[in-house]
C-alpha positions in Angstrom: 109.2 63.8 129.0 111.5 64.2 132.4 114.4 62.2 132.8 114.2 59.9 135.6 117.5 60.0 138.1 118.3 57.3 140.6 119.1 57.6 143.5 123.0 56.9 143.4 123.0 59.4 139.9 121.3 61.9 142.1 123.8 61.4 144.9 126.1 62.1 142.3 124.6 65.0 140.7 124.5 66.4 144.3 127.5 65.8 145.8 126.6 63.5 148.6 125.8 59.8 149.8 122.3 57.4 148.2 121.8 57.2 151.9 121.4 61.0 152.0 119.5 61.0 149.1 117.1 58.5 150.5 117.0 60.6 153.5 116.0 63.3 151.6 113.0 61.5 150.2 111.9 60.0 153.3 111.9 63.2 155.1 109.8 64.7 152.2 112.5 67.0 151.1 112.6 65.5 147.5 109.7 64.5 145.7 110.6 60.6 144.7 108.5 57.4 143.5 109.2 54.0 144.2 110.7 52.0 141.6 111.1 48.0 142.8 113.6 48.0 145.5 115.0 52.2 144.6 113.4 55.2 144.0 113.4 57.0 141.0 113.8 61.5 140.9 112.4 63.3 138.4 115.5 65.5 137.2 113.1 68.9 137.2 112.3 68.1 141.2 116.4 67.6 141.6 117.6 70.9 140.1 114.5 72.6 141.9 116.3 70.9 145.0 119.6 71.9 144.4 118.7 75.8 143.7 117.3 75.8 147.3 119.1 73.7 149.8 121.3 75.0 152.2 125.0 74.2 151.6 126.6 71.5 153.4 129.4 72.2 156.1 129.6 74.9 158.4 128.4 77.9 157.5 130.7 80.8 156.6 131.8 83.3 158.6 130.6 87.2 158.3 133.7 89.3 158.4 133.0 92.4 160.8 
């Protein structure tokens, strides 16, 4: 069975804010399920997420 993540341990896990988490989700960038008041993130759907996403910041610069 897949570990369930919550929000703030996927925030963590990632690197950035819940709120960008939640974001994510409501955007339909992460696959999520509402648990109560949170969601909960299947763990598989997170490291599927973090293999693809673009990096955050600005993006680096291609030496000519």
């Amino acid at each position: 069975m897949a570990r369930l993540m919550t929000t703030n341990e996927a925030a963590a896990s990632l690197g950035i804010q819940p709120q960008s988490v939640r974001a994510l989700i409501n955007r339909g960038v992460l696959p999520a399920r509402r648990f109560g008041r949170d969601f909960v993130i299947d763990e598989r759907e997170l490291l599927r997420y973090k293999e693809h996403r673009r990096k955050p910041g600005r993006p680096a610069e291609t030496k000519e």
